[in-house]
PLY file of the C-alpha trace (Angstrom):
ply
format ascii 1.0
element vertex 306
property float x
property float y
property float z
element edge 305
property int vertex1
property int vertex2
end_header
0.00 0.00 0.00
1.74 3.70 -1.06
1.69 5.85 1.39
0.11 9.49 0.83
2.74 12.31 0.25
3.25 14.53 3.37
0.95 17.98 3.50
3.61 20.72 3.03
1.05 23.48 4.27
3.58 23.92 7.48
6.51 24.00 5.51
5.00 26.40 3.57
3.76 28.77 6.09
7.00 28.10 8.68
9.88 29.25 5.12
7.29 32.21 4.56
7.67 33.55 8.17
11.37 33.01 8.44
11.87 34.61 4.88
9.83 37.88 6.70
12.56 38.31 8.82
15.36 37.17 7.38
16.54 40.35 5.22
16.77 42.63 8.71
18.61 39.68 10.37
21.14 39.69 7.51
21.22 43.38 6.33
21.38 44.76 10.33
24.45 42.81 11.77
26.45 43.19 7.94
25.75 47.14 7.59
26.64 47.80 11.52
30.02 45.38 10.64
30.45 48.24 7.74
30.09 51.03 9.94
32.36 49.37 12.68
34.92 48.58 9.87
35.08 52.48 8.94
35.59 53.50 12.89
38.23 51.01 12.99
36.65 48.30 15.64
37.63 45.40 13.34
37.08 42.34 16.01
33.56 43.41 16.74
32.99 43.80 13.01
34.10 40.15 12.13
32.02 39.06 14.65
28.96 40.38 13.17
30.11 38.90 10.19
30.27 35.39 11.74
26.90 35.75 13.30
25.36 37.16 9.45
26.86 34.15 8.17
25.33 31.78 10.86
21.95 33.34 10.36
22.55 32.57 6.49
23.96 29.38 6.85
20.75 28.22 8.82
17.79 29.74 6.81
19.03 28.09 3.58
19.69 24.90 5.34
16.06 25.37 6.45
14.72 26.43 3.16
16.85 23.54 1.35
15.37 21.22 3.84
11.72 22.27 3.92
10.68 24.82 0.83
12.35 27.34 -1.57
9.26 29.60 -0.81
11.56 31.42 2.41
13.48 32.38 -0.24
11.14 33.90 -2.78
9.53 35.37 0.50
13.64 37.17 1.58
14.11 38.70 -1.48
10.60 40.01 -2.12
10.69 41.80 1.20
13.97 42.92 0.31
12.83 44.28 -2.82
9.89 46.10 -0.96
12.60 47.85 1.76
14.86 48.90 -1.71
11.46 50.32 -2.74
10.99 52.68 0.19
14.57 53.53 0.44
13.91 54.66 -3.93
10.28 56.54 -2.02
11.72 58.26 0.95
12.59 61.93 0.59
16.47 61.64 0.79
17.25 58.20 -0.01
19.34 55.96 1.97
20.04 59.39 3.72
16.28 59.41 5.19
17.30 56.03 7.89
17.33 57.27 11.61
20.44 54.67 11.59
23.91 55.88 10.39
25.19 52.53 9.48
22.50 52.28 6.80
22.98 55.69 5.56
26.55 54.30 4.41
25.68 50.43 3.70
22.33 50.97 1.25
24.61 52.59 -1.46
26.98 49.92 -1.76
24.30 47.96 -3.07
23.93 45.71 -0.76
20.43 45.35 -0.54
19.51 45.24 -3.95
22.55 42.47 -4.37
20.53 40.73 -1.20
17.06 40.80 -3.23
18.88 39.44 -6.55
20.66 36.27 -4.59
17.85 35.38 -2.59
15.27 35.20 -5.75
17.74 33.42 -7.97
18.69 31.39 -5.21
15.10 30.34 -4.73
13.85 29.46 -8.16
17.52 27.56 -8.50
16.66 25.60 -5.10
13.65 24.66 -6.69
14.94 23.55 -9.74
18.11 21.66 -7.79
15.27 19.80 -5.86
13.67 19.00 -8.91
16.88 17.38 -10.59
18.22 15.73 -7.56
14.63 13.28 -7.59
15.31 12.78 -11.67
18.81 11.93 -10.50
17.13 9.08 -8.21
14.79 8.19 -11.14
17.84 7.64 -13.31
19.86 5.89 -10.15
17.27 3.61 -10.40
16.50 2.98 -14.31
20.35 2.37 -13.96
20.18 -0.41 -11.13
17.02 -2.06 -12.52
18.77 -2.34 -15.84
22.10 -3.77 -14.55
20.10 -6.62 -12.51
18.84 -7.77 -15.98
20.36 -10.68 -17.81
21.92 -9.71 -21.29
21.79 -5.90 -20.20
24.68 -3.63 -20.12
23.46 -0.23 -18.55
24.55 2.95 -20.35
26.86 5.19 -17.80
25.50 7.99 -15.78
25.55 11.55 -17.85
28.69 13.77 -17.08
27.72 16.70 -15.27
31.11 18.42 -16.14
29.94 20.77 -18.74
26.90 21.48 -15.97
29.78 22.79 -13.79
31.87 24.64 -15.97
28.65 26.82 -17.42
27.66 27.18 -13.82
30.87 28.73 -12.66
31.40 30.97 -16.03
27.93 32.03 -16.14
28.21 32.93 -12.49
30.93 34.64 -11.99
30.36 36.73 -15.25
26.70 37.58 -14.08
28.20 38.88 -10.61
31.12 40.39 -11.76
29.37 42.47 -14.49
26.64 43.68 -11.91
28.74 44.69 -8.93
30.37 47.19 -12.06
26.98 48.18 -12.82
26.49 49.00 -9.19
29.52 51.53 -9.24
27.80 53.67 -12.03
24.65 55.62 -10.57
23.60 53.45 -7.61
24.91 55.73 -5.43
23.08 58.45 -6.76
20.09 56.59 -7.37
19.32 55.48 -3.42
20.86 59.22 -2.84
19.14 62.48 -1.69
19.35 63.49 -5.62
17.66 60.53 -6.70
19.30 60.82 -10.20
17.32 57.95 -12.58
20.78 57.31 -14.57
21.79 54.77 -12.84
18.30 53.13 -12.76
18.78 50.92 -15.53
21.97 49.95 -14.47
20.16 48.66 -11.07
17.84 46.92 -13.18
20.14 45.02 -15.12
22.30 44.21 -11.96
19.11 42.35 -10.22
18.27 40.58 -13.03
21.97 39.41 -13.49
22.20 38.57 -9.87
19.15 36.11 -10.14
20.43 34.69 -13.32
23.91 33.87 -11.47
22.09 32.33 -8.25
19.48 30.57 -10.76
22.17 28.50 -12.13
23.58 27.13 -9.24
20.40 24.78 -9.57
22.09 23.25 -13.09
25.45 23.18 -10.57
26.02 24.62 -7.32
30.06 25.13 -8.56
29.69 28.16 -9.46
27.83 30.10 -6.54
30.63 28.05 -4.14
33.91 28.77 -5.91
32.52 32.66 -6.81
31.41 33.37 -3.40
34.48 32.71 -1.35
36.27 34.69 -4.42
34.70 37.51 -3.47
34.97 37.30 0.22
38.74 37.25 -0.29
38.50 40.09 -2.97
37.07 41.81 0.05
39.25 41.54 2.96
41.92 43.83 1.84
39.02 46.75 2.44
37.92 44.97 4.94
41.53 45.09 7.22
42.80 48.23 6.21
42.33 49.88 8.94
44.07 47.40 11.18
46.74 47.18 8.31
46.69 50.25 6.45
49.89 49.40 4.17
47.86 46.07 3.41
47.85 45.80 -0.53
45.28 45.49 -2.29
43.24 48.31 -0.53
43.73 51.01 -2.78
43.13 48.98 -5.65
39.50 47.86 -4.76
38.51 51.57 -4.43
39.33 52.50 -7.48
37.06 49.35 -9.17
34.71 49.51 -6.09
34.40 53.65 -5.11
31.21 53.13 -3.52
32.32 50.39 -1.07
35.10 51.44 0.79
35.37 49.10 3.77
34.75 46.19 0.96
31.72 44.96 2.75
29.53 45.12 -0.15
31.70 42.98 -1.96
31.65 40.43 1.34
28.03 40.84 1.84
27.78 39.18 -1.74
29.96 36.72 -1.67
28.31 35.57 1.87
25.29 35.00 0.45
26.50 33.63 -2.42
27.85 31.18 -0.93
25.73 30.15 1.50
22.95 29.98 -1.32
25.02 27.70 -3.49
25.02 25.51 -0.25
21.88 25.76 0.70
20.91 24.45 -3.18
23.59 21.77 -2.44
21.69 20.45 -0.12
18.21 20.49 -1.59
19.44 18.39 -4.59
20.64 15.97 -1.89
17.34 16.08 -0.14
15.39 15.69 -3.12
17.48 12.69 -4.37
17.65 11.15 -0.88
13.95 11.63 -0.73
12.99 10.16 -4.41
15.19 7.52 -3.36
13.67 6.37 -0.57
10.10 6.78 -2.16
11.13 4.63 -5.24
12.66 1.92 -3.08
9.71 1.81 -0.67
7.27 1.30 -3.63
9.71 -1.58 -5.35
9.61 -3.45 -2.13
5.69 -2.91 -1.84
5.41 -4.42 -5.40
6.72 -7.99 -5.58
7.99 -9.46 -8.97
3.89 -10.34 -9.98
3.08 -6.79 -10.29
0.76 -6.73 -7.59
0.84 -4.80 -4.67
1.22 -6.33 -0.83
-1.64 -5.04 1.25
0 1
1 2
2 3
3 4
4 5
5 6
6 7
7 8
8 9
9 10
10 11
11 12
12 13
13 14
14 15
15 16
16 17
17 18
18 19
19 20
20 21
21 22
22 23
23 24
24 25
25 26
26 27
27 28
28 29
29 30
30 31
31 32
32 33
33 34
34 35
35 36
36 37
37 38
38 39
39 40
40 41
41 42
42 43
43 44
44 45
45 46
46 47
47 48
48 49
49 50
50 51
51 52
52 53
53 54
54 55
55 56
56 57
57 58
58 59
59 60
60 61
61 62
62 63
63 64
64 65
65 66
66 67
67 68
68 69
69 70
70 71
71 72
72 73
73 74
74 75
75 76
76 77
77 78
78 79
79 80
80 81
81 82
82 83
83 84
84 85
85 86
86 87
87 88
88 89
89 90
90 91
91 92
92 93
93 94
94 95
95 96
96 97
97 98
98 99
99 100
100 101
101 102
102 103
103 104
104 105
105 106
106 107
107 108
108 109
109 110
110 111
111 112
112 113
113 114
114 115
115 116
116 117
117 118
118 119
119 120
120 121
121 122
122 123
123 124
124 125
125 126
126 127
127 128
128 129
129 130
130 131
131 132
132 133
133 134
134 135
135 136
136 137
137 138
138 139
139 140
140 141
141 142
142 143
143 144
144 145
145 146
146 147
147 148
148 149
149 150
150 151
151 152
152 153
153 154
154 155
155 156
156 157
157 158
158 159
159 160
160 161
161 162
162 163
163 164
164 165
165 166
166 167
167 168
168 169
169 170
170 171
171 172
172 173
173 174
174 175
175 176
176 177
177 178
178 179
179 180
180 181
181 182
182 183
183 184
184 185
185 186
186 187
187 188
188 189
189 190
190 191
191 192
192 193
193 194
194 195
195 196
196 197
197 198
198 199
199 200
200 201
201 202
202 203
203 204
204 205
205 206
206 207
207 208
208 209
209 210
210 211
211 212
212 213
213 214
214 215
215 216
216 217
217 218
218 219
219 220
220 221
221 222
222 223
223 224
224 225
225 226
226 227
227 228
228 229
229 230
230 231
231 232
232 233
233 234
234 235
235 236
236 237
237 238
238 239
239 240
240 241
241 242
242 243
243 244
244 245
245 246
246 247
247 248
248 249
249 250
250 251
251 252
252 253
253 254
254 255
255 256
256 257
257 258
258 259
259 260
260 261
261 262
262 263
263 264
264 265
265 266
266 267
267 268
268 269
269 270
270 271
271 272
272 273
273 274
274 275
275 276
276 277
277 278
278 279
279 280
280 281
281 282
282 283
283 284
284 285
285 286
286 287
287 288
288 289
289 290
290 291
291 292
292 293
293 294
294 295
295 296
296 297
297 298
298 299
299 300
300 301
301 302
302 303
303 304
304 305
């Protein structure tokens, strides 16, 4: 007898209401890390960053494990906060908080909004492939237990992973640029619409990126920590101010000058790319389990035991 799928009404409802409140419980201790960077109190600064990246680590673990909807839910919200920072009178100028005033124009919530809706609908579609993998695991085992059959090999996945990593790191690399050219002045008290566009077409590249980490997860985990490095020479200057490096990133990055912006992304970058990871697992492990469960309910007569 099959037993009836689980109801995934709690999941559902339990991913939404973390997703609420994940983008403040990201965004808050990463801009006040900025702002500590920039007044030079660098240990209590990576310790925000440790506790951003725990609070990351465990809402895509939780997503990967029960829906991609928390995700879809994060980056809508963050979308609607980039929306009142566009509709308040100065900008990112208008927050009561001074470490917002300086973190919104690096980006770093619009990047937020981009990864976490890619991320998402590439969760989704990583869940999706991991239970075809199973299917295929076990087209492949049925057909090597018959007499007289030689089972084709499993399909390479390395072109999967090389498309995934250029795609990515193109897609992220081409939209932080964007970001330096009229963000600024877009979330800014001038609210100049040139750089508009730009922002457009650095969300939409940002999902694209994080999408494809469903075809392979290579990408989002070899670009993130890239950028996390690409970071830390920003991000230590001021305990090392003859660091290399520094000067460098400001001229590329002018916008971001404690290089948290570029951290910020390459956090959840790579915490997404894990967080799919493990929802292709979970879906294969799942479909798996499922198949195997029905095989031993059906005995070699083709009828089911009751």
């Amino acid at each position: 007898m099959q037993i009836a799928p689980r109801p995934r009404r709690a999941d559902y409802l339990l991913t939404a209401a973390v997703g609420l409140v994940l983008p403040p419980l990201i965004m808050a201790p990463l801009g006040i890390a900025s702002y500590f960077v920039a007044h030079h109190r660098l240990p209590w600064a990576l310790l925000l960053i440790a506790l951003a990246l725990a609070v990351c680590s465990m809402a895509q673990g939780f997503f990967a494990v029960r829906s991609s909807l928390g995700g879809l839910v994060a980056g809508l919200v963050a979308l609607a906060v980039h929306a009142v920072v566009l509709c308040a009178p100065q900008g990112a100028q208008s927050s009561p908080m001074p470490w917002a005033r300086a973190f919104i124009p690096t980006g770093a919530l619009l990047i937020a909004a981009g990864v976490l809706l890619g991320g998402s609908w590439g969760m989704r579609r990583a869940r999706r492939a991991g239970r075809a993998d199973a299917r295929l695991a076990m087209r492949l085992a049925a057909a090597d237990r018959a007499m007289g059959v030689t089972p084709p090999a499993p399909p390479s996945r390395r072109r999967d992973h090389v498309m995934s990593f250029v795609v990515t790191a193109t897609a992220f690399l081409v939209a932080l640029g964007l970001l330096q050219h009229g963000y600024a002045e877009l979330v800014g008290p001038g609210k100049k619409l040139t750089g508009a566009l730009g922002a457009l077409a650095a969300l939409g590249l940002l999902a694209l990126g994080t999408f494809f980490a469903g075809r392979s997860t290579l990408g989002a985990r070899a670009t993130g920590p890239l950028l996390i490095l690409a970071g830390l020479p920003a991000l230590l200057r001021g305990a090392w101010p003859t660091m290399s490096g520094a000067a460098q990133l400001m001229q590329w990055l002018p916008n971001d000058p404690t290089g948290m912006g570029l951290i910020t992304t390459g956090l959840l970058l790579t915490t997404t790319g894990w967080g799919v990871h493990l929802a292709r697992r979970r879906g294969r492990a799942g479909e798996l389990a499922g198949l195997k469960s029905a095989e031993s309910a059906t005995p070699a007569s083709g009828i089911a035991r009751v």
